[in-house]
FIKELUM-693430 format. One record per residue (C-alpha): residue in one letter; x, y, z. Coordinates in steps of 0.5 Angstrom, whole numbers, padded with zeros to 4 digits, always signed. Example, Ala and Ser with C-alpha at 12.3 -4.5 7.8 and 13.67 -1.06 7.14 Angstrom:
a+0025-0009+0016/s+0027-0002+0014/
This chain:
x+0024+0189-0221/x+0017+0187-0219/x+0014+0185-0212/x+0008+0182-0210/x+0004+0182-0204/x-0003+0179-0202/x-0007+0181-0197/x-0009+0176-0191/x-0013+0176-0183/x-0009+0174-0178/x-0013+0167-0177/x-0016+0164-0170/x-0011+0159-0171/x-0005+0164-0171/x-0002+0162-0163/x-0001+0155-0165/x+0002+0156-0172/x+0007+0162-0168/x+0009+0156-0163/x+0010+0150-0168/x+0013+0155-0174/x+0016+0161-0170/x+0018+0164-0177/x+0014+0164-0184/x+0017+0160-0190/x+0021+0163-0195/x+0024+0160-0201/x+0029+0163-0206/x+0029+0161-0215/x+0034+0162-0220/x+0031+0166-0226/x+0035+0164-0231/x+0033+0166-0240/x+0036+0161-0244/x+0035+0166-0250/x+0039+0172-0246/x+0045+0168-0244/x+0049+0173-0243/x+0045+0177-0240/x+0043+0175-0231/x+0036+0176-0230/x+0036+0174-0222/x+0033+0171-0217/x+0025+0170-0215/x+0023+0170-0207/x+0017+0167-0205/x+0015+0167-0197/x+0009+0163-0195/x+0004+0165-0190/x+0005+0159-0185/x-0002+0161-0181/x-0006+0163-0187/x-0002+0156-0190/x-0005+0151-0185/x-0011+0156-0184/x-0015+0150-0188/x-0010+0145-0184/x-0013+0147-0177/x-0020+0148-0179/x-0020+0141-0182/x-0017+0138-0176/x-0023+0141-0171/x-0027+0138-0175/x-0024+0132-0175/x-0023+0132-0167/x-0030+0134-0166/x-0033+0129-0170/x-0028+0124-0167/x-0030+0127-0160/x-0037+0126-0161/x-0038+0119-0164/x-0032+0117-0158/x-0037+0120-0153/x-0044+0117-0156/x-0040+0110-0157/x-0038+0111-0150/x-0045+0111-0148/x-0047+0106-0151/x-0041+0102-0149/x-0042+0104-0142/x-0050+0102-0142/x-0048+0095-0146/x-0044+0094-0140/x-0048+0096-0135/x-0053+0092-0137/x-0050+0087-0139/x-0044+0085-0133/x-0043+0091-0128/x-0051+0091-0126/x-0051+0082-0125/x-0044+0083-0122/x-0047+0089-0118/x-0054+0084-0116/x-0049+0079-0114/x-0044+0083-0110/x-0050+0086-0107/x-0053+0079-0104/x-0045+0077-0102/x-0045+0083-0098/x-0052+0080-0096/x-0049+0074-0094/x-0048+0071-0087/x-0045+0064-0086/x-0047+0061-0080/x-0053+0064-0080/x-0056+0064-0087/x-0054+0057-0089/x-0061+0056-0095/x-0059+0063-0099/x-0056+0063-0104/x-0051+0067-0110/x-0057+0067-0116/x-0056+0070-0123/x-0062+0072-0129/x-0063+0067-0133/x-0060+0069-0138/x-0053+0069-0135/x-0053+0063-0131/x-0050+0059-0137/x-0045+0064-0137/x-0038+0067-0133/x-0044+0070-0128/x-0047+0064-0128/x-0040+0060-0127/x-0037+0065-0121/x-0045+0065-0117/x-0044+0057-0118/x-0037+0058-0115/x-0039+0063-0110/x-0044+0058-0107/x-0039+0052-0107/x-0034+0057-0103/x-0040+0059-0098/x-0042+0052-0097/x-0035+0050-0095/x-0034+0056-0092/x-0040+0054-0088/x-0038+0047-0087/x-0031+0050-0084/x-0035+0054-0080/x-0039+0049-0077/x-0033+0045-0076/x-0029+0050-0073/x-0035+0052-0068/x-0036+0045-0066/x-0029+0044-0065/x-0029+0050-0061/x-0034+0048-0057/x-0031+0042-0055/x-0026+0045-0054/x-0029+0050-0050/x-0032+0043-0046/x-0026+0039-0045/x-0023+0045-0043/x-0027+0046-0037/x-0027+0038-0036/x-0019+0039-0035/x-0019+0045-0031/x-0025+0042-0027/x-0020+0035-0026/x-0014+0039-0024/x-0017+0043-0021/x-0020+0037-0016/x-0013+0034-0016/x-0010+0035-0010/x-0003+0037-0013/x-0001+0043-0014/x-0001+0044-0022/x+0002+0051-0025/x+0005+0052-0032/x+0011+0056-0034/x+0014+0059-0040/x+0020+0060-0043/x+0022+0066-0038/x+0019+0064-0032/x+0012+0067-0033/x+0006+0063-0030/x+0002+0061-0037/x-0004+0057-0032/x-0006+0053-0025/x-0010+0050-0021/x-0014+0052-0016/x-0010+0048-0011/x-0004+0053-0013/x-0008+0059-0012/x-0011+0057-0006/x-0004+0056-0003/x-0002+0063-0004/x-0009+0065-0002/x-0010+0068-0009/x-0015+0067-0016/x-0013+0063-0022/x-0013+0069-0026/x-0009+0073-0021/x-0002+0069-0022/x-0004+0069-0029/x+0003+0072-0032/x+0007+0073-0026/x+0014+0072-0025/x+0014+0065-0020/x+0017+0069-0016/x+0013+0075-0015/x+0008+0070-0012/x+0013+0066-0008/x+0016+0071-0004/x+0022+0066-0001/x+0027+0066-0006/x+0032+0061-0003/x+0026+0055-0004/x+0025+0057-0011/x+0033+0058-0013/x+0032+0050-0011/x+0025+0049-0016/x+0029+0054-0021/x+0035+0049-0021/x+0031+0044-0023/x+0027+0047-0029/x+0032+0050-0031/x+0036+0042-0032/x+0029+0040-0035/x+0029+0045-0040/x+0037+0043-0042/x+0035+0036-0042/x+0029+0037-0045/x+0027+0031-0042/x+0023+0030-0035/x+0026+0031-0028/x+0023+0028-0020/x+0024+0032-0014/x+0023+0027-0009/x+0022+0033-0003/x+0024+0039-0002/x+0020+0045+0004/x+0015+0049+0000/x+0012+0055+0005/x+0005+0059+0004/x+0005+0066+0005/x+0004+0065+0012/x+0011+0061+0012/x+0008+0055+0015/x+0012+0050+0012/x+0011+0044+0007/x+0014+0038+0005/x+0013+0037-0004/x+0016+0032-0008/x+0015+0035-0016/x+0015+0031-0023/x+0017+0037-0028/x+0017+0035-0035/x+0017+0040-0042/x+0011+0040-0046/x+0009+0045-0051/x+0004+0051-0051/x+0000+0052-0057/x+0007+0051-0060/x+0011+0055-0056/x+0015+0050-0050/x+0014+0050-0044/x+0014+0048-0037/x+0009+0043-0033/x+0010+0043-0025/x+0006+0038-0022/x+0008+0038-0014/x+0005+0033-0009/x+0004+0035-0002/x+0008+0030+0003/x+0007+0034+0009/x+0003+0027+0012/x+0007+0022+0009/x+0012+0025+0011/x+0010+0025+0019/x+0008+0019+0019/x+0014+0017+0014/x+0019+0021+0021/x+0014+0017+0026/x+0015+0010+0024/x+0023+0011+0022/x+0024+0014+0030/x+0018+0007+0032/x+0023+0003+0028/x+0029+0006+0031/x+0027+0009+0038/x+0024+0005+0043/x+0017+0006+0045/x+0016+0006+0052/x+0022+0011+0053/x+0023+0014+0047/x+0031+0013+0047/x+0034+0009+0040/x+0034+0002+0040/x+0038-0004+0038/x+0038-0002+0030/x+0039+0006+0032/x+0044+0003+0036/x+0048-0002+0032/x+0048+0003+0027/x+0051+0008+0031/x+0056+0003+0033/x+0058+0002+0027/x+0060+0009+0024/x+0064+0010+0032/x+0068+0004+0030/x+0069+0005+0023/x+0071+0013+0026/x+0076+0010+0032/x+0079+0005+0026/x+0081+0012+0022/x+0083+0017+0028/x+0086+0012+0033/x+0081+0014+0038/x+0079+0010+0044/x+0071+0009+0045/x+0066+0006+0050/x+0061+0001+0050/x+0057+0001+0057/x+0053-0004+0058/x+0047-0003+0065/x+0043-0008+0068/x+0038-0005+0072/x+0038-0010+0080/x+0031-0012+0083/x+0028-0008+0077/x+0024-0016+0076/x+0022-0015+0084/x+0020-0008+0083/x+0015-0009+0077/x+0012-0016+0080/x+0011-0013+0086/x+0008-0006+0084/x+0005-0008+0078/x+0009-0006+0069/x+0005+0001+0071/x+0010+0003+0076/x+0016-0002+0072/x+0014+0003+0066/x+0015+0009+0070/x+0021+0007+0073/x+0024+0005+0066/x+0022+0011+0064/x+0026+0015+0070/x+0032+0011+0068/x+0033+0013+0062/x+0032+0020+0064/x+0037+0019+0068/x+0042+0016+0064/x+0041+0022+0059/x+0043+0027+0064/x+0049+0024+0066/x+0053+0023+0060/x+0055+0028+0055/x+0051+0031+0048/x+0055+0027+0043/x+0053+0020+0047/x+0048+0015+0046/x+0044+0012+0050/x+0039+0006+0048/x+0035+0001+0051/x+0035-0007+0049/x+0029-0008+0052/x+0026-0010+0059/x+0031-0007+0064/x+0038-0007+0058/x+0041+0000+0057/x+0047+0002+0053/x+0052+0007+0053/x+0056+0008+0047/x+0061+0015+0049/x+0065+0017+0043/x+0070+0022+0043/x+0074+0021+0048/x+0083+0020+0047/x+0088+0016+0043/x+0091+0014+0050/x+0087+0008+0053/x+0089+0009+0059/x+0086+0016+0059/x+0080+0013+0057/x+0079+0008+0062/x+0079+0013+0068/x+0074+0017+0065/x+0070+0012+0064/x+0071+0009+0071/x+0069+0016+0073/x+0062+0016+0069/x+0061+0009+0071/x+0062+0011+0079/x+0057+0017+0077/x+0052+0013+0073/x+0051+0007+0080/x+0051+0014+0085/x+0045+0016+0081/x+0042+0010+0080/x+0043+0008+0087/x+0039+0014+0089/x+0031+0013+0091/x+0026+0015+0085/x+0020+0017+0086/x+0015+0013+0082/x+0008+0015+0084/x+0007+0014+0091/x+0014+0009+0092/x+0021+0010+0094/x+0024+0005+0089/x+0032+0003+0090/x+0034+0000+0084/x+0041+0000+0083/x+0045-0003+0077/x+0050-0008+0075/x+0056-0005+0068/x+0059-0009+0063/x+0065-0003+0059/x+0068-0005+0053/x+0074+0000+0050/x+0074-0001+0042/x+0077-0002+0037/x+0079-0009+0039/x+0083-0012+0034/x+0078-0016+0028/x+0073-0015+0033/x+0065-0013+0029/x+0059-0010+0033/x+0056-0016+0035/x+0063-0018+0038/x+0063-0012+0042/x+0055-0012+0045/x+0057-0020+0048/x+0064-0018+0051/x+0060-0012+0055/x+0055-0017+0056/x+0059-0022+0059/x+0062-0015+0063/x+0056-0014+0066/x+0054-0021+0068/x+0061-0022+0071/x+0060-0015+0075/x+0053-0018+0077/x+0056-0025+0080/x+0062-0020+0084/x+0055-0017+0088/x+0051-0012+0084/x+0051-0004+0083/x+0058-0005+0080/x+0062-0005+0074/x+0067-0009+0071/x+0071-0008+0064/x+0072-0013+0060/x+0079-0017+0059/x+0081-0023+0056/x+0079-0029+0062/x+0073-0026+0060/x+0073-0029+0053/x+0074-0036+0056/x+0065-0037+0058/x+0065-0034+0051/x+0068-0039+0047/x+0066-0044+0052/x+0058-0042+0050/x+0060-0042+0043/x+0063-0050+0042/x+0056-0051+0047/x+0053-0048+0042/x+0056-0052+0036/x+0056-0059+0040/x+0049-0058+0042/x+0048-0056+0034/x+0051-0063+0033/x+0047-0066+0038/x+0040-0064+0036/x+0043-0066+0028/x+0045-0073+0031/x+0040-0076+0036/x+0043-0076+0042/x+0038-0073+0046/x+0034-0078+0050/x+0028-0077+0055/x+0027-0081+0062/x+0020-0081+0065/x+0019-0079+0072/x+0012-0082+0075/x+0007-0078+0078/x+0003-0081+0083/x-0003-0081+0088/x-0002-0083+0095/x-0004-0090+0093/x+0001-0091+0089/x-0003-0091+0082/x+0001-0088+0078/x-0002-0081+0074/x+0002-0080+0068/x+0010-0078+0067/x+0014-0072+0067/x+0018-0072+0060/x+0026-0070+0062/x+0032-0069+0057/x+0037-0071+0058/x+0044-0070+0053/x+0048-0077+0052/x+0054-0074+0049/x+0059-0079+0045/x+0065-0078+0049/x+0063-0074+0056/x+0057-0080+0058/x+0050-0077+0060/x+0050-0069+0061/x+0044-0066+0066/x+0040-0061+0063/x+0043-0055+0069/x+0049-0056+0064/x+0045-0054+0057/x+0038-0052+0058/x+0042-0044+0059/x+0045-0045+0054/x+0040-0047+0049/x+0036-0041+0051/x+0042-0036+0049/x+0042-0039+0043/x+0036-0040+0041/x+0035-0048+0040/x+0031-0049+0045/x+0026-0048+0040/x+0027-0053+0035/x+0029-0059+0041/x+0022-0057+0045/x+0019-0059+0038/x+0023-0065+0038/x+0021-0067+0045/x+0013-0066+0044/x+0015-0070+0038/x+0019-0076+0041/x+0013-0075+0046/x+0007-0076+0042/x+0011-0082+0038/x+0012-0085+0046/x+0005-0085+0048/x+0003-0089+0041/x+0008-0094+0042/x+0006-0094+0049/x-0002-0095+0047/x+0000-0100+0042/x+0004-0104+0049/x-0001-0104+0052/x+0002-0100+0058/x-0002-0093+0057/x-0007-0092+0061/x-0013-0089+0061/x-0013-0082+0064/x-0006-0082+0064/x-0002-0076+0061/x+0005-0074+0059/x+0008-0067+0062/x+0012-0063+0058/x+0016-0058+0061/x+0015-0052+0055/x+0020-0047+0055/x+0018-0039+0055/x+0021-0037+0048/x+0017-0044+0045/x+0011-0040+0049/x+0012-0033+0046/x+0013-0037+0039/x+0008-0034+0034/x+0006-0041+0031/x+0006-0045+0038/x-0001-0047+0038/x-0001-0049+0030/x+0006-0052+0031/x+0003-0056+0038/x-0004-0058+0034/x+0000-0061+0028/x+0003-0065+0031/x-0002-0068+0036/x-0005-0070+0029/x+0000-0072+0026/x+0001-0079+0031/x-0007-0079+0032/x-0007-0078+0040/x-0011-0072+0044/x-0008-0066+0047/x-0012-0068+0053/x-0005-0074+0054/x-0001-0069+0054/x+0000-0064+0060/x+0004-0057+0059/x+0008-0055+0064/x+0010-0047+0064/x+0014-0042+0070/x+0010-0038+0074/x+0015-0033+0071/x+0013-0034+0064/x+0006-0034+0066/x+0007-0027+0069/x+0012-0023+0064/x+0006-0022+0060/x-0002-0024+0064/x-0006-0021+0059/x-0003-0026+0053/x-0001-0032+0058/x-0009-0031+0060/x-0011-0031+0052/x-0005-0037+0050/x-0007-0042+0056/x-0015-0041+0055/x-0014-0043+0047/x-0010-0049+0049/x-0014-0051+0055/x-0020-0050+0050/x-0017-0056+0046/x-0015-0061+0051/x-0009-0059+0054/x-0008-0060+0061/x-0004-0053+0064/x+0000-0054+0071/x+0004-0049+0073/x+0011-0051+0075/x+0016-0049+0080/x+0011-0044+0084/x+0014-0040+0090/x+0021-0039+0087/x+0020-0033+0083/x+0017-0027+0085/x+0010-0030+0086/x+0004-0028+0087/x-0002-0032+0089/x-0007-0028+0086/x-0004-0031+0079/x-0008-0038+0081/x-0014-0034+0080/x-0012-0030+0075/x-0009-0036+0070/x-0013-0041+0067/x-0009-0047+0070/x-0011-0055+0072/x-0004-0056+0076/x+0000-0053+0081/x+0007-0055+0082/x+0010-0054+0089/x+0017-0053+0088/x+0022-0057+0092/x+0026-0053+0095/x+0018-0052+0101/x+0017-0059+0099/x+0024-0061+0103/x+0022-0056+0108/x+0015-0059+0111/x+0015-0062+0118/x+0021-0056+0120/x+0015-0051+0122/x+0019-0047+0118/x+0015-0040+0113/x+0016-0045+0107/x+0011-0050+0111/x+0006-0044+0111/x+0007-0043+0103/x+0005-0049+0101/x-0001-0049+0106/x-0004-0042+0104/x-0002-0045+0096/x-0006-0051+0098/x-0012-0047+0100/x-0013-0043+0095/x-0012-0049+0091/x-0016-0053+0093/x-0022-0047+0093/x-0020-0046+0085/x-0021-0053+0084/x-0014-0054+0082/x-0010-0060+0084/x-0003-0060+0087/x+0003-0064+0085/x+0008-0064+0091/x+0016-0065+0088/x+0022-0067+0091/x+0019-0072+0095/x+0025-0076+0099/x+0023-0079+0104/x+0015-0081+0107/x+0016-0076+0112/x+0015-0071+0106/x+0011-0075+0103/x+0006-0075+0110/x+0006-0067+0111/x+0005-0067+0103/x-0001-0070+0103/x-0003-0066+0110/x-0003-0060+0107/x-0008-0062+0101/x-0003-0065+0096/x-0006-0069+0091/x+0000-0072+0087/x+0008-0073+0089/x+0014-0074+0085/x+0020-0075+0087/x+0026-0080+0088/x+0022-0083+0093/x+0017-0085+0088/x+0023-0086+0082/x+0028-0084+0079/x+0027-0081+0072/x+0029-0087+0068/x+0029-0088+0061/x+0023-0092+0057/x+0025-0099+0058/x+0027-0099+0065/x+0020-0095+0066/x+0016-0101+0063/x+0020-0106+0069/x+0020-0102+0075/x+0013-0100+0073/x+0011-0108+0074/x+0016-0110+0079/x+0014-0103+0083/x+0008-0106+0087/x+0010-0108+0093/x+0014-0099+0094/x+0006-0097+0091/x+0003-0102+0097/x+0008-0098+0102/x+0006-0092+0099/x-0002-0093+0099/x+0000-0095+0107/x+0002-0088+0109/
């Protein structure tokens, strides 16, 4: 019935108000009349323009935003410039000088804030800047000095090892070199720095050494615990061979483990360690083993044939005339005779086999591995024995001479039941003593008869053990006198009262206190009782001034280490000189050794000993020894003393010994006088003093003092010749 329109511009705004209200807003009202009820009077529409509607909306929300924007953006400014001022521009200054800042170099600058900051956060963090830079510098300066000695005492420990002479290297986990000396590099003609890094066997090219040193490394580091290789062959690039022992042992690498191997070159050591071993095993003049190499090898051939029920032979050789060769032609041509021998013995028996040198002129054989039959074995060692004699009976030309030794042979077969080594080499010896007795330049085996001069030496030994313990040597004095009868002094004889067997002469058991080694302790008890003797007889009143008591001195006592000690001790012990007492030794002992026989009597003549020197002319004498020893007496043996007035060569011995005798100012005692004849001769010849049983008997002390005081008519007899 009625409709209305206004009219509106479409507005700036219009393209917003289209997407947040796609369409315009209607509203429909129900007209109502209350005073015509019946009649419907309809509807009323209303439609809103949305966009002219928020039109005022918009308009005051752009001005809203725009004097929001401008306010934020001035009081953003503002806020931007308090804070600049303010915080980011000290904050700047600070940064600005901690950027500035150099710890090690810049130690007096430090964080500053204005004034009016220094009470606040800015103030509070440049304080705590400072503090953080002092420390950083006091670390610095620790760190730098520990650097510094770091660096020092590294060079000082690189320096040291480098001067040690052990090969020192270090390894890693996987084998690698982490360091060494310059010992090692040196080894390897290389630089320290070059093995650096390298696997231990790119720089040791010989894998078979270094799978030993791995071996060991490996066990160390398992074990975690140090380990010695006490020798093993390391060899340089140019393959010469060294002789190592090495202490490996773990340690840490800066925190990673590692290995230390610290190897010691013994190449020397062990030079001399093999020479002295072969000194003490092999005889020095020949080179062939010696009795310990020997004894050890006789051992392990016994305990061999024990286990394989085989039989073994032990040849034991004596050289004939070898003691003739070597006085006669001198030890240099001895030696050289030694020395063939033995190459001799060497090429006739076979590679399996020993041959060893006692010493002197001993050899032994010992030939193993031969057969379980005996008998076999006896006739092969018949055979090698027949060989070795032919061969040694041949001439062996030493220097300008033909020399004819021959030799004499003791074989033993062993095992032998419950028999040791020592038992064998005596059986071989007594073997070859009886081979010697049957003529010479021949062999004997040893059989069971043998056995019998064993045990008859072994009870000398125990009784002559028994004899010492219980007294019952006993000395008897023999007089030395001149041609007037006045009497010189005495020789001191020992004589053996057994118990049961009476007096026992020393022919009988002076060998065997040789063999066994108790001459020694009864020459001590002789010298003893004699000095003893000479006090008793000065207290008697029956010593006389000039005398002097003659004791026989036996080599081993000679040789002794502390005889001249021992001598010396007890002379002081019984207050006497050493010019009472006059030391007689062989010509022999005197020769085996000039040049200390010459040293030793020198020394004891120097203290007051008389020397004479006994039974010359019945070894291999030479009369150049009278010269050549520093002796007082000469002894003339008696087996020339019973052959003067025969016109026989032993006269024309004592006459040339007189001679030169007398040219060296030596007295010469004549033994063996039996009969005035022999005493007449002595004394023509240009004897000065005689011995004999002419004179006396050797008597014992009581009977001594007697017949010296009812003795003056024989001294009468005597001064009449």
């Amino acid at each position: 019935m009625a409709e209305k329109k206004a009219s509106h511009k479409t507005t700036n705004t219009r393209w917003l108000t289209e997407r947040i209200f796609p369409e315009d807003k209607a509203y429909l009202v129900d007209l109502n009349a209350p005073e015509y009820a019946n009649i419907e009077p309809g509807q009323l529409k209303l439609v809103i323009n949305l966009d002219q509607a928020f039109q005022p909306f918009f308009d005051r929300a752009v001005n809203v935003f725009v004097v929001g924007l401008i306010r934020n953006v001035l009081l953003a400014i503002l806020l931007i410039a308090l804070f600049y001022y303010t915080i980011t521009k000290p904050l700047a200054v600070l940064a600005n000088q901690f950027s500035k800042l150099h710890p090690e170099r810049a130690s007096d600058k430090r964080l500053s804030v204005s004034r009016r900051h220094e009470d606040t956060e800015l103030g509070q963090l440049a304080n705590a800047g400072n503090e953080f830079i002092e420390m950083v510098q006091l670390l610095l300066k620790d760190k730098k000095e520990s650097h510094r000695a770091l660096e020092q005492s590294e060079m000082r420990l690189n320096q040291l090892i480098d001067q040690v002479p052990q090969l020192i290297v270090a390894l890693n986990e996987y084998g690698d070199i982490l360091f060494c000396n310059q010992r090692f590099a040196d080894f390897y003609e290389r630089r320290p720095g070059d093995v650096a890094g390298m696997a231990l066997r790119q720089v040791h090219l010989l894998h078979d050494q270094i799978d030993t040193l791995e071996l060991a490394i490996h066990n160390v580091r398992v074990n975690g615990s140090q380990a010695e290789m006490r020798e093993y062959i390391w060899s340089k690039p140019d393959g010469e061979a060294h002789y190592f022992s090495a202490q490996i042992a773990p340690f840490e690498h800066f925190n990673d483990p590692a290995i230390l191997v610290v190897a010691t070159d013994i190449s020397e050591q062990k030079l001399v360690q093999d020479h002295i071993s072969h000194m003490a095993n092999h005889d020095t003049l020949t080179g062939l083993p010696n009795r310990a190499l020997l004894n050890d090898r006789l051992e392990q051939s016994l305990a061999t044939c024990k286990r394989t029920g085989e039989y073994n032979a032990l040849l034991f050789i004596d050289l004939d005339h070898f003691k003739t060769i070597n006085d006669s032609l001198g030890h240099g041509v001895g030696d050289l005779l030694l020395k063939k021998v033995s190459n001799i013995l060497s090429s006739q028996v076979r590679g399996n086999d020993t041959v060893a040198r006692l010493g002197g002129d001993e050899f032994v054989i010992l030939m193993q591995s031969f057969d379980e039959d005996q008998g076999a074995v006896v006739n092969d060692v018949e055979s090698i024995c027949n060989k070795l004699l032919t061969s040694l009976s041949e001439p062996i030309a030493v220097k300008q001479h033909q020399l004819r030794i021959g030799a004499s042979i003791g074989v033993v077969i062993f095992p032998m039941a419950e028999k040791s080594i020592d038992d064998l080499m005596r059986f071989a010896d007594t073997a070859m003593y009886h081979a010697k007795e049957n003529g010479r330049n021949g062999f004997a085996f040893y059989h069971q008869a043998m056995s019998l001069a064993v045990e008859k030496q072994r009870n000398m030994e125990i009784q002559l053990h028994h004899a010492l313990q219980n007294e019952e040597f006993k000395v008897h004095y023999q007089p030395l006198v001149d041609l007037n009868g006045h009497i010189c002094g005495f020789e001191a004889l020992i004589r053996w009262q057994h118990p049961t067997k009476g007096t026992i002469s020393p022919v009988e058991f002076i060998p065997s206190l040789e063999i066994s080694g108790l001459i020694i302790p009864v020459s001590d008890w002789l010298i003893d009782h004699c000095c003893h003797q000479i006090v008793k007889w000065r207290e008697d009143g029956f010593w006389q001034e000039g005398w002097y008591l003659s004791i026989n001195i036996s080599p081993q006592q000679f040789y002794q280490e502390n005889m001249m000690l021992s001598l010396q001790r007890r002379v002081d012990k019984y207050g006497i000189a050493l010019s009472d007492l006059c030391l007689e030794i062989t010509e022999t002992v005197a020769v085996e050794n000039i040049e200390f026989a010459v040293n030793r009597l020198e020394k004891l003549r120097s203290l007051g000993a008389t020397i004479a020197l006994d039974d010359f002319g019945t070894g291999y004498s030479s009369l150049s020894y009278l010269k050549d020893l520093p002796i007082d007496i000469v002894k003339i043996d008696r087996a020339f003393v019973q052959e003067l007035g025969t016109k026989s060569k032993a006269e024309s011995i004592v006459e040339a010994v007189a001679l030169i005798a007398k040219a060296y100012d030596l007295k010469i005692v004549a033994e063996g006088i039996e009969t005035p004849e022999q005493m007449k001769y002595a004394n023509e010849i240009g004897c000065h003093i005689f011995q004999g049983f002419y004179i006396e008997r050797p008597v014992a002390e009581n009977c001594l003092k007697a017949n010296y005081s009812l003795g003056e008519t024989e001294k009468s007899e005597l001064s009449s010749l």
